[in-house]
C-alpha positions as protocol buffer text, in pm:
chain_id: "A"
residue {
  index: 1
  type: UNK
  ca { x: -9591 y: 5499 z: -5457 }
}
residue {
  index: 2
  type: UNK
  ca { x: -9576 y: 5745 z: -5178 }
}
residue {
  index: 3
  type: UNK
  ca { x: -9693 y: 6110 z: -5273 }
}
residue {
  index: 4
  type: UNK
  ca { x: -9404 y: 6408 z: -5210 }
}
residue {
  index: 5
  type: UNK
  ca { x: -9637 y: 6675 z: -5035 }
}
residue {
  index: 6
  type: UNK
  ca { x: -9455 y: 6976 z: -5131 }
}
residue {
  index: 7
  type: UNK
  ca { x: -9388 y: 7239 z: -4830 }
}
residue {
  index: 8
  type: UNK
  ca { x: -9602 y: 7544 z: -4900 }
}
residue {
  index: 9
  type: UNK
  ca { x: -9313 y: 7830 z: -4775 }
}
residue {
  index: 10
  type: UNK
  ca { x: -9475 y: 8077 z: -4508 }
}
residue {
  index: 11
  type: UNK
  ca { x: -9505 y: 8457 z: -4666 }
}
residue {
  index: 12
  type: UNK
  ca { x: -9620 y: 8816 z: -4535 }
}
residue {
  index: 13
  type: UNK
  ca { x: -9920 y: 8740 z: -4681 }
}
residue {
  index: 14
  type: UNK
  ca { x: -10040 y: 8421 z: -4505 }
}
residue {
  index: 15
  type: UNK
  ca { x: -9874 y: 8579 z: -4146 }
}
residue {
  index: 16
  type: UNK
  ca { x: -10141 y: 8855 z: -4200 }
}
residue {
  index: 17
  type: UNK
  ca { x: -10426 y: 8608 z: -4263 }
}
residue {
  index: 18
  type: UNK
  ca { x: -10308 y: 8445 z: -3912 }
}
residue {
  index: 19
  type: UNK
  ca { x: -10342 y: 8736 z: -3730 }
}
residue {
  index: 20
  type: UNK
  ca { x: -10676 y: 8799 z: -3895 }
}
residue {
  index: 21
  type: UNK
  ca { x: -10804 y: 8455 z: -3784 }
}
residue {
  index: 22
  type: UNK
  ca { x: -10642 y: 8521 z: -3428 }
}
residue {
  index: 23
  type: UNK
  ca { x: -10382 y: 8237 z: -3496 }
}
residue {
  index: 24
  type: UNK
  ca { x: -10079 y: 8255 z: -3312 }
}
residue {
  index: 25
  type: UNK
  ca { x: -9738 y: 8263 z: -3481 }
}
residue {
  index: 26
  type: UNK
  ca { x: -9463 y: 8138 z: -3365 }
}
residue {
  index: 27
  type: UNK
  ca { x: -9085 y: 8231 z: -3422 }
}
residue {
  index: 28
  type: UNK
  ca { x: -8745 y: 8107 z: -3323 }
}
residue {
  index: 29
  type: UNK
  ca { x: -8433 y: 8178 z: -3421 }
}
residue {
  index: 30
  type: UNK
  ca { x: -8183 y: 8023 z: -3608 }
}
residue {
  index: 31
  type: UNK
  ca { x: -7805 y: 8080 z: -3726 }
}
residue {
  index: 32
  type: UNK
  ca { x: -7662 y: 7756 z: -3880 }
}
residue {
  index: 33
  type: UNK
  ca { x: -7750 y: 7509 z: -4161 }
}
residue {
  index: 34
  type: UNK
  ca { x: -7841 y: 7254 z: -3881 }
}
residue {
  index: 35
  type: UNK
  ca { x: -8035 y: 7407 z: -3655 }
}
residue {
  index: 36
  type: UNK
  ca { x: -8252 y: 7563 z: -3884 }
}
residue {
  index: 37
  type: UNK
  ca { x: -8337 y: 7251 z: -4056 }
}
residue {
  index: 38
  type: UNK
  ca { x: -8438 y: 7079 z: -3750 }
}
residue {
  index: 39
  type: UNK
  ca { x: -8642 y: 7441 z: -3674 }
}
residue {
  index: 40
  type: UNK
  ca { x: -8793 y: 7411 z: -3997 }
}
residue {
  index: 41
  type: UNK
  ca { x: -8924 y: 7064 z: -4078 }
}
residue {
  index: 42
  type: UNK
  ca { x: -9045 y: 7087 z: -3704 }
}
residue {
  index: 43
  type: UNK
  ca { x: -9321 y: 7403 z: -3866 }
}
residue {
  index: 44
  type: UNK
  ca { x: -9180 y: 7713 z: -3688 }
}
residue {
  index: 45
  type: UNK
  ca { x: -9361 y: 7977 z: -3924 }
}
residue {
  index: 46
  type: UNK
  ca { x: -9082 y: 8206 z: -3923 }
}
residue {
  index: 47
  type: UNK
  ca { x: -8690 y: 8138 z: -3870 }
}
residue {
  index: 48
  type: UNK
  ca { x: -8509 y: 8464 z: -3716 }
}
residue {
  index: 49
  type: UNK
  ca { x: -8150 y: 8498 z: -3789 }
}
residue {
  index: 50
  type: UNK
  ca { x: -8074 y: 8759 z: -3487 }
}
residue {
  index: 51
  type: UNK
  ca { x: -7793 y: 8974 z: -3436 }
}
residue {
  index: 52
  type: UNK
  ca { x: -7832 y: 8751 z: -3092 }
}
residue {
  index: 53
  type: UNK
  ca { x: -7586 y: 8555 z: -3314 }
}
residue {
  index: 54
  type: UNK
  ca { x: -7308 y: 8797 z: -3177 }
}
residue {
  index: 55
  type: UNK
  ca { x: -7385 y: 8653 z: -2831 }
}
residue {
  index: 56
  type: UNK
  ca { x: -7461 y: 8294 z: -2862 }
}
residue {
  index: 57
  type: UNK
  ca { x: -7275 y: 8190 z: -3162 }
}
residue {
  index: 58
  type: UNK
  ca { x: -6945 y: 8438 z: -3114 }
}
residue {
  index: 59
  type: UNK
  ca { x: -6942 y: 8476 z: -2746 }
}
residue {
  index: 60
  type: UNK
  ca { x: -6979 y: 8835 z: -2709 }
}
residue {
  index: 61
  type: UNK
  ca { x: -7132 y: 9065 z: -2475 }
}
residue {
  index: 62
  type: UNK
  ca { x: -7385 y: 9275 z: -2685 }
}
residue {
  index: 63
  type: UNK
  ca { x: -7516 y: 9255 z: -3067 }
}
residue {
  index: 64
  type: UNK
  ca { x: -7305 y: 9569 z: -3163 }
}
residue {
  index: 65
  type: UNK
  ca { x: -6988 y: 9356 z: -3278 }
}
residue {
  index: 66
  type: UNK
  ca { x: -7163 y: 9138 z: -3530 }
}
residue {
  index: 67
  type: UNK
  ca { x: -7099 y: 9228 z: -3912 }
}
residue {
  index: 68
  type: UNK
  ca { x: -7316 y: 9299 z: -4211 }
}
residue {
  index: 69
  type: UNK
  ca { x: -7091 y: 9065 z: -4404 }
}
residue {
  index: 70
  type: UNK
  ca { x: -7109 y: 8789 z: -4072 }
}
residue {
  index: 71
  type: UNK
  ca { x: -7520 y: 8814 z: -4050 }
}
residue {
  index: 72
  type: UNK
  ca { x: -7506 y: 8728 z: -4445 }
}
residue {
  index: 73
  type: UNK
  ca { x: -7286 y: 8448 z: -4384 }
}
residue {
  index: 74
  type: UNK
  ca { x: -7539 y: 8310 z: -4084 }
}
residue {
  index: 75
  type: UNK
  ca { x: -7831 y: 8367 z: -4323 }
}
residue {
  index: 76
  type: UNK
  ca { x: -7728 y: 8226 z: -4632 }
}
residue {
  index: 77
  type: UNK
  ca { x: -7645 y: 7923 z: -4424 }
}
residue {
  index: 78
  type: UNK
  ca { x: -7982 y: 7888 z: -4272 }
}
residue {
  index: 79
  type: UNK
  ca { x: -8169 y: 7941 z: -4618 }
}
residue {
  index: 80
  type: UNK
  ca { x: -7984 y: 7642 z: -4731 }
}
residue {
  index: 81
  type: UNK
  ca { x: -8144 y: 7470 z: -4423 }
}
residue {
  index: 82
  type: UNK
  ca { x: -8498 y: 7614 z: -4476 }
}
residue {
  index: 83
  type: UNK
  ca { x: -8788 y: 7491 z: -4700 }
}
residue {
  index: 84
  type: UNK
  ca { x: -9085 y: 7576 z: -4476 }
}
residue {
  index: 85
  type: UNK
  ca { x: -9008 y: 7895 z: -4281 }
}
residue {
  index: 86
  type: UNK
  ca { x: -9047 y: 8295 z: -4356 }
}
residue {
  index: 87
  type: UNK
  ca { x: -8683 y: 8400 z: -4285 }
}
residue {
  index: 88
  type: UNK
  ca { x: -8586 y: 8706 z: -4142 }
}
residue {
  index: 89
  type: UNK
  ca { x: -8225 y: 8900 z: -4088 }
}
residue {
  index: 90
  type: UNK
  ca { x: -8149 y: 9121 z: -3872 }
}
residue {
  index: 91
  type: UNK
  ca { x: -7932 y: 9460 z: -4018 }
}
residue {
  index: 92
  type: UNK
  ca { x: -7697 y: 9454 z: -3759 }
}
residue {
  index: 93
  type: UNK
  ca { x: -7572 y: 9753 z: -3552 }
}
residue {
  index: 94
  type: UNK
  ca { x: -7415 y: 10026 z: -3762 }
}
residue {
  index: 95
  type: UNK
  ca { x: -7554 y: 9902 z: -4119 }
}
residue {
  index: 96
  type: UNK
  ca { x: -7887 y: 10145 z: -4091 }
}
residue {
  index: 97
  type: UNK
  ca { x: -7846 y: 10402 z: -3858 }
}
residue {
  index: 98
  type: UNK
  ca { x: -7656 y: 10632 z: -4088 }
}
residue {
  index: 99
  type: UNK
  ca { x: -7908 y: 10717 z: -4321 }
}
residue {
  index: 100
  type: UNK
  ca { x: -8175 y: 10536 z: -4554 }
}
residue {
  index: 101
  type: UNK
  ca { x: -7996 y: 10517 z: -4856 }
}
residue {
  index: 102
  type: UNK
  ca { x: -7732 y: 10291 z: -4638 }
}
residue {
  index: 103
  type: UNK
  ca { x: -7998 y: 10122 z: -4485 }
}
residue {
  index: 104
  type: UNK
  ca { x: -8142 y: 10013 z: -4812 }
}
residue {
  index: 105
  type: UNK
  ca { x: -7798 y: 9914 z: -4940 }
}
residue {
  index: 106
  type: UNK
  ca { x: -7789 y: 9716 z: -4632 }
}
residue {
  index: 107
  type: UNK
  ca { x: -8131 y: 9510 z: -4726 }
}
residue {
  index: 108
  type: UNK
  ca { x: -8065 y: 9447 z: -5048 }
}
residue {
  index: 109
  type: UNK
  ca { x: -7689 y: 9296 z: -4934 }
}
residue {
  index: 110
  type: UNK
  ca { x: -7891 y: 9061 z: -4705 }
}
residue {
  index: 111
  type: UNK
  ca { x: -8178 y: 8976 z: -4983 }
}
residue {
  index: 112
  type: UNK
  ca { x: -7917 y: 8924 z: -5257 }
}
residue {
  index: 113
  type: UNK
  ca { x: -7612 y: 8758 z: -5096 }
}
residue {
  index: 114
  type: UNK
  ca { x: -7791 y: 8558 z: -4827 }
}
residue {
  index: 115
  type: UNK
  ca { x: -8130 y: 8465 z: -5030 }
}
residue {
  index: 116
  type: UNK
  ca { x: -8342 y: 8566 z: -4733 }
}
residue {
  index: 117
  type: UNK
  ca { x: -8700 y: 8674 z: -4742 }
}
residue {
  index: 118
  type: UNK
  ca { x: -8698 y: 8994 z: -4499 }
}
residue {
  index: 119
  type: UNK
  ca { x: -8501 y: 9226 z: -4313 }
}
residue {
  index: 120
  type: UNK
  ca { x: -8537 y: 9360 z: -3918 }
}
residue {
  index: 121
  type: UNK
  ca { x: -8456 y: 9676 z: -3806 }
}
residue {
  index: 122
  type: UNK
  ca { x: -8466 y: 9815 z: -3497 }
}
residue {
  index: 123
  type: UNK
  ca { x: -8658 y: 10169 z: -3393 }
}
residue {
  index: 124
  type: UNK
  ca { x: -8944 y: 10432 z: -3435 }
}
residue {
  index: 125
  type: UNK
  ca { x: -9032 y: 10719 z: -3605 }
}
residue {
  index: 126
  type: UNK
  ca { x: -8628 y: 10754 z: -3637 }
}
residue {
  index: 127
  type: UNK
  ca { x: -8622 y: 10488 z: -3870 }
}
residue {
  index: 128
  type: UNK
  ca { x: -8922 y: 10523 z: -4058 }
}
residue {
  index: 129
  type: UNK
  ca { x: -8762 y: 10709 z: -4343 }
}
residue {
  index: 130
  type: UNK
  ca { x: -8516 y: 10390 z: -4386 }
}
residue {
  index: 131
  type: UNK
  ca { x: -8850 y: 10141 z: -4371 }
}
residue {
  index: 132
  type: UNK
  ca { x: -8977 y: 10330 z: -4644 }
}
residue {
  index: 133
  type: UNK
  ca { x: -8712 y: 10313 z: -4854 }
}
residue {
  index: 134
  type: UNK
  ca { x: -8631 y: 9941 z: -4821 }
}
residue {
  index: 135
  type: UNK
  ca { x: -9021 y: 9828 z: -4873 }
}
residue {
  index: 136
  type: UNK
  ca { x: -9017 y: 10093 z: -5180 }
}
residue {
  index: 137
  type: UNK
  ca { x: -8773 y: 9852 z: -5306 }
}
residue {
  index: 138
  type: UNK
  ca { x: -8959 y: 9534 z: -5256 }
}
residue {
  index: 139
  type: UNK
  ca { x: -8835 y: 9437 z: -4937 }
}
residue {
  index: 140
  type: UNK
  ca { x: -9069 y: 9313 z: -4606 }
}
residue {
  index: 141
  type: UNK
  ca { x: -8955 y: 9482 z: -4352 }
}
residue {
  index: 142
  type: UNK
  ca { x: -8986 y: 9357 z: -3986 }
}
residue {
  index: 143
  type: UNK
  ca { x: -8975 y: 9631 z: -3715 }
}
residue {
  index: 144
  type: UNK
  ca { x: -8871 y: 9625 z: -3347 }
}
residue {
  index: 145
  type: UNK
  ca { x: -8950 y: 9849 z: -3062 }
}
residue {
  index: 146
  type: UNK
  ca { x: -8955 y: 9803 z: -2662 }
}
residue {
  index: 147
  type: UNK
  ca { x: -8610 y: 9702 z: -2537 }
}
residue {
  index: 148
  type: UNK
  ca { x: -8406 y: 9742 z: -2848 }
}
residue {
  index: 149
  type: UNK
  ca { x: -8062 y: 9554 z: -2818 }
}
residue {
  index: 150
  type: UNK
  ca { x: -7866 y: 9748 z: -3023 }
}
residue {
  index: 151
  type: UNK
  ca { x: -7968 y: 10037 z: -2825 }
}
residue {
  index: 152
  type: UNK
  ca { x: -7783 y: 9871 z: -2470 }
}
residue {
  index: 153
  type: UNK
  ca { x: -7556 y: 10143 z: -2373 }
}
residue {
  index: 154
  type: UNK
  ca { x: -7893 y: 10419 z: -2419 }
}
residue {
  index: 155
  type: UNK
  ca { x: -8041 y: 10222 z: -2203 }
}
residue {
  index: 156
  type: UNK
  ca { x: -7743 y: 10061 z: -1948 }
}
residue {
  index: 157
  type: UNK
  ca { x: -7966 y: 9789 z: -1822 }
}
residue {
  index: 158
  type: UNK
  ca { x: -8177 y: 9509 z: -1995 }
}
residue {
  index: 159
  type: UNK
  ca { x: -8461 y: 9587 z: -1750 }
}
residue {
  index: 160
  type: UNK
  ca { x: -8847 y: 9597 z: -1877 }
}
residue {
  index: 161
  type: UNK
  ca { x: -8876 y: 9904 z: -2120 }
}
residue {
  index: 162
  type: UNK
  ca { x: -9206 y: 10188 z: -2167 }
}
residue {
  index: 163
  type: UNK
  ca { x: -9348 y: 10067 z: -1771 }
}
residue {
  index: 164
  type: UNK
  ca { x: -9282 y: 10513 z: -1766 }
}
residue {
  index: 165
  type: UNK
  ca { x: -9597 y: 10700 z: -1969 }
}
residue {
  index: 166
  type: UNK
  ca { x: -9393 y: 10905 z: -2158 }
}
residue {
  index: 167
  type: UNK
  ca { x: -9228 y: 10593 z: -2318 }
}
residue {
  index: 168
  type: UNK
  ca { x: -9511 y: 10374 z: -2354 }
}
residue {
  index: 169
  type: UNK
  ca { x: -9715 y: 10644 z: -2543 }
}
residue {
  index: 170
  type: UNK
  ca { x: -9383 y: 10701 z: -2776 }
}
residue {
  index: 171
  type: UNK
  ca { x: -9395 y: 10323 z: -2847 }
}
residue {
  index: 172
  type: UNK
  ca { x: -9750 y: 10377 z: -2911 }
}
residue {
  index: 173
  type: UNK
  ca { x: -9743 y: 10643 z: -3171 }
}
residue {
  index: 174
  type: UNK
  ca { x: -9408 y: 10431 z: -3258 }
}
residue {
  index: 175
  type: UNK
  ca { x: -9569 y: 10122 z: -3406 }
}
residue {
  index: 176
  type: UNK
  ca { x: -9837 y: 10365 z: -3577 }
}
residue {
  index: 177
  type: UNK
  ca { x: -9546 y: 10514 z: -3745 }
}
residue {
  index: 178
  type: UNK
  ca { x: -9399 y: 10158 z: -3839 }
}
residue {
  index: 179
  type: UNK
  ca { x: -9737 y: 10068 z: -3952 }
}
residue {
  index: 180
  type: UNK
  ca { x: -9748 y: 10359 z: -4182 }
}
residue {
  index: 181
  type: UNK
  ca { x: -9426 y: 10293 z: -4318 }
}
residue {
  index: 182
  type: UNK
  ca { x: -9486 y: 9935 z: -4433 }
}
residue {
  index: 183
  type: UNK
  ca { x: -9358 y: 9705 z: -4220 }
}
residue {
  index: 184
  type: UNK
  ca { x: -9571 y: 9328 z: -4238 }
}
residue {
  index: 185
  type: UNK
  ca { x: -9508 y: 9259 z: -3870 }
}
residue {
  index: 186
  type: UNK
  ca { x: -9320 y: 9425 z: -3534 }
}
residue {
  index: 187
  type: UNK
  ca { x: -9152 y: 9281 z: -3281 }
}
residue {
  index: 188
  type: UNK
  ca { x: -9234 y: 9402 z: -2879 }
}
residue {
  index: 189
  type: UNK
  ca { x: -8939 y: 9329 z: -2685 }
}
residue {
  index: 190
  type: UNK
  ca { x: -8991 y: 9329 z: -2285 }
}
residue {
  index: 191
  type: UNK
  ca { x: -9270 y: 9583 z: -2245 }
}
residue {
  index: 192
  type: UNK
  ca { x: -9564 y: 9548 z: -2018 }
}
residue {
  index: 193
  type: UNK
  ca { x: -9802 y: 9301 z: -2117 }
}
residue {
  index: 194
  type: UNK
  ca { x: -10091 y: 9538 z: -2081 }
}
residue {
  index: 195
  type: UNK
  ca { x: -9929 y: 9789 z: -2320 }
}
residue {
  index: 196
  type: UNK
  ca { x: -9835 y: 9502 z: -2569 }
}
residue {
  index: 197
  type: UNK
  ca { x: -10206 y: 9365 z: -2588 }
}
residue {
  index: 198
  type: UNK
  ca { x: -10291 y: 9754 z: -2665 }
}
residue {
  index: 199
  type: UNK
  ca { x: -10054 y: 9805 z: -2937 }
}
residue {
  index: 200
  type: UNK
  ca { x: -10162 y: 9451 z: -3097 }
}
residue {
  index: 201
  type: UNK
  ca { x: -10512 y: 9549 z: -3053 }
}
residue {
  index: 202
  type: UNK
  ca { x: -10416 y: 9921 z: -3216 }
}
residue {
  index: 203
  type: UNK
  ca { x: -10254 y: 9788 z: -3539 }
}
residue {
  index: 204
  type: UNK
  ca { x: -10352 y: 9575 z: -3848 }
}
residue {
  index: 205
  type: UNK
  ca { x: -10028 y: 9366 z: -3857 }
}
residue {
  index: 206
  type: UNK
  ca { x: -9923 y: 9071 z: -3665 }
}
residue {
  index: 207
  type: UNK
  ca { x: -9681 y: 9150 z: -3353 }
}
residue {
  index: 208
  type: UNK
  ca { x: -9409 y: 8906 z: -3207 }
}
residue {
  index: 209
  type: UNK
  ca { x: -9358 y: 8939 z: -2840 }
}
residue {
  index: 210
  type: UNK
  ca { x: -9057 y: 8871 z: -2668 }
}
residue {
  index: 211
  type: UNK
  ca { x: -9142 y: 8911 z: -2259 }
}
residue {
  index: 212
  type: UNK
  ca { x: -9424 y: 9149 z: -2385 }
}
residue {
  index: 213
  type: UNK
  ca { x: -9711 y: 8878 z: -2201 }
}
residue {
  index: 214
  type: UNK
  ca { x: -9968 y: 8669 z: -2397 }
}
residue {
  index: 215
  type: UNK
  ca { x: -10153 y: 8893 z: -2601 }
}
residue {
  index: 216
  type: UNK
  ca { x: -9891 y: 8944 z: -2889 }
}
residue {
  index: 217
  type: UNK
  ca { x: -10003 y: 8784 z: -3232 }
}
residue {
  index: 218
  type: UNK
  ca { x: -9716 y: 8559 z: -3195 }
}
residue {
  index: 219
  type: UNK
  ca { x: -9418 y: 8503 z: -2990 }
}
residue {
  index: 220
  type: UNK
  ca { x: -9025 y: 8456 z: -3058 }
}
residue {
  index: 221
  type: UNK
  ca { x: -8718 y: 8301 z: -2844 }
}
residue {
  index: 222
  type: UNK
  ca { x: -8366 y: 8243 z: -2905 }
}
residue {
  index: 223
  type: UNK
  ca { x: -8342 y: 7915 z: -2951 }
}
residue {
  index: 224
  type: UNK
  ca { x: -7997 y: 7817 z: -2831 }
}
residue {
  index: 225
  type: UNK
  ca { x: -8194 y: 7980 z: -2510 }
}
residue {
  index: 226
  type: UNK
  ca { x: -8481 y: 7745 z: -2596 }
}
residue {
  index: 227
  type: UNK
  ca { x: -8336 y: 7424 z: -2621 }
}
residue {
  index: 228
  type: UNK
  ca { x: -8093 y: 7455 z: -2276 }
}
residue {
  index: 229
  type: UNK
  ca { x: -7799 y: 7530 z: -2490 }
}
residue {
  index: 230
  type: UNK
  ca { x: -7709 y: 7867 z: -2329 }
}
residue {
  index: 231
  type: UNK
  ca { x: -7581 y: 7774 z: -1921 }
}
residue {
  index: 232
  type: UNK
  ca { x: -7695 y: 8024 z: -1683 }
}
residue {
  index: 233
  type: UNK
  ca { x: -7905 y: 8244 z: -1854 }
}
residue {
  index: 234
  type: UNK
  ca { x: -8287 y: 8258 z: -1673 }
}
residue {
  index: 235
  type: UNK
  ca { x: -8498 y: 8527 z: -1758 }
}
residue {
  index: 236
  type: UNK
  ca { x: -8835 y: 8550 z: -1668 }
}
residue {
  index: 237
  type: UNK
  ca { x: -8978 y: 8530 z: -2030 }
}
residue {
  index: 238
  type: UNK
  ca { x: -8787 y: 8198 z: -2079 }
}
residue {
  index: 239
  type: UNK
  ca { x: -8912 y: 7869 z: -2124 }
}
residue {
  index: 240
  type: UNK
  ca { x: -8688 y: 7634 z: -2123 }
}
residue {
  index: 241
  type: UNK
  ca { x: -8803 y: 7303 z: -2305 }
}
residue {
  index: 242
  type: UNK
  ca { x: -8502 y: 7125 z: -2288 }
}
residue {
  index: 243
  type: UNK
  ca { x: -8188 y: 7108 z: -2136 }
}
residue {
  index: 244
  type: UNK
  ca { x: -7916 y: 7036 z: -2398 }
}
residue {
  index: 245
  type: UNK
  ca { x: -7598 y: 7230 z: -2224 }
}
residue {
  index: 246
  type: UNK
  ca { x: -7617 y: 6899 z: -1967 }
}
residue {
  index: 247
  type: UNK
  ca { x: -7694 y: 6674 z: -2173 }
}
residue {
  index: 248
  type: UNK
  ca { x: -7447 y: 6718 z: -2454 }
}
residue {
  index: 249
  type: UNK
  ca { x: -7180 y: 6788 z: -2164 }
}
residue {
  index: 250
  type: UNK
  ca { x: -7256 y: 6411 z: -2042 }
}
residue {
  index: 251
  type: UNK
  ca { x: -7221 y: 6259 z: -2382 }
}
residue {
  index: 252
  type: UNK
  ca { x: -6887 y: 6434 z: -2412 }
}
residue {
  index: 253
  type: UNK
  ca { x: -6809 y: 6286 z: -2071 }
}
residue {
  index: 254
  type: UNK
  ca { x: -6926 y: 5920 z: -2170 }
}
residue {
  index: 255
  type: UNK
  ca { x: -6736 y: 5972 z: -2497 }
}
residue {
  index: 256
  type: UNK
  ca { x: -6430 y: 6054 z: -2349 }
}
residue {
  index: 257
  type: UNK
  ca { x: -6460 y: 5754 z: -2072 }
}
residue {
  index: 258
  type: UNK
  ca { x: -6518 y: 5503 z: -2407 }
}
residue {
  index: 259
  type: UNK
  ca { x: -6192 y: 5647 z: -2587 }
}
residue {
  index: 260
  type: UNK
  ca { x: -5968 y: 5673 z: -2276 }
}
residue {
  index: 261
  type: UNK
  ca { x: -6120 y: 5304 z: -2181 }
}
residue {
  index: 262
  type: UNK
  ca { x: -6058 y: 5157 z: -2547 }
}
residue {
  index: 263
  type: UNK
  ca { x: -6498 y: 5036 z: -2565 }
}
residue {
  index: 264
  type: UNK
  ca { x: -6483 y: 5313 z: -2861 }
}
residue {
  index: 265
  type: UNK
  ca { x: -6446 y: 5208 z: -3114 }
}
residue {
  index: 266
  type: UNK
  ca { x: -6525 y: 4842 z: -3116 }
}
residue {
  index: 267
  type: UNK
  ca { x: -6554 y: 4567 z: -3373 }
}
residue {
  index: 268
  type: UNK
  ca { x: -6864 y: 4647 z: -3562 }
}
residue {
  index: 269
  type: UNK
  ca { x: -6728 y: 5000 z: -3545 }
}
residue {
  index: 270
  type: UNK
  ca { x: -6393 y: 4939 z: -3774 }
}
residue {
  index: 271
  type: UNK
  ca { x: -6391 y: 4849 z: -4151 }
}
């Protein structure tokens, strides 16, 4: 009789005691059922379900589209694929910004509705207020500073963020603030590498980099990005590890030729 291990599920808890043992963690993201169980039983430690969704999975041009009601919809689907994974959601664009009481509301939409473990946010000392008030209620809280998505038409480019002093030491006092507020774990999104090894060094909690060099505590990618699924899209930060847009295209190709041809189906393929 074979033993059922059970899956220990990835908290807060043992993501700090990785960062204390200078074990790197490593994050993808996920926004269906299917994905995220092939994510999970292959031991990602933590499963993001980005407001990236509003690019990869409905085809527009920034994350500001995407819905509170649409992120809960991805995330409850991706919980249903999960057994292993921390999973965080992203409060999408518009859900936070207003004021903490809204933000809260917000989180405890996402926790309640989608059964997920934490929320993301993105932002300083701006948002701290809203950090507070959401962990006050029981909820991890991820932050995110450096090139902040949501933030796109601030900034009118996607280039490298804080290279300037004045914004790297405002992300530095930034992520003090976050720290103070109670968030587990931050994400750095296209900084400097030397600046992100100095913010991990200058905080307890684990950081994710994202194009913020090696010295993060752990590092995230989109995984549709990833896995070759997203044509034409070659940042530096990327590594690609497969190349699934071509090779999906030629099974669609070879499927078509076997329909058209009449191989498909054949005899041990009919009842």
């Amino acid at each position: 009789m074979s033993v059922h291990k059970e899956v220990k599920r990835i908290t807060t808890h043992i993501l700090q005691e990785m960062k204390n043992k200078g074990e790197k963690i490593a994050m993808l993201t996920a926004y269906d059922f299917s994905m995220a169980r092939v994510v999970d039983e292959g031991g990602i430690d933590i499963i993001l379900v980005g407001d990236s969704a509003s690019m990869v999975m409905a085809g527009h041009e920034t994350t500001l589209p995407i819905t509170l009601d649409q992120m809960i919809y991805h995330a409850a689907s991706v919980i249903r694929g999960t057994k292993r994974a921390l999973v965080v959601v992203d409060l999408p664009f518009g859900s936070y910004q207003g004021n903490s009481k809204e933000a809260l509301i917000s989180a405890i939409r996402i926790m309640k509705e989608a059964g997920a473990h934490a929320v993301k946010l993105e932002g300083g000392a701006e948002v701290a207020e809203s950090i507070e008030r959401i962990v006050a209620a029981g909820i991890p809280v991820m932050g995110h500073l450096g090139l902040t998505p949501q933030s796109i038409y601030k900034f009118g480019t996607y280039t490298v963020r804080a290279k300037e002093e004045a914004e790297a030491e405002k992300l530095k006092s930034d992520i003090q603030r976050l720290q103070e507020a109670g968030c587990f774990s931050v994400v750095l999104e296209k900084i400097p590498a030397s600046l992100a090894k100095e913010v991990t060094a200058s905080v307890h909690i684990p950081t994710i980099g994202i194009g913020a060099g090696p010295n993060c505590d752990g590092q995230v990618l989109v995984v549709n990005d990833m896995i070759g699924l997203t044509k034409g899209f070659t940042p530096r930060f990327l590594r690609q590890y497969l190349n699934m847009f071509d090779q999906i295209n030629g099974a669609v190709q070879s499927y078509i030729k076997d329909v058209k041809s009449g191989d498909f189906p054949n005899e041990k393929e009919q009842y």
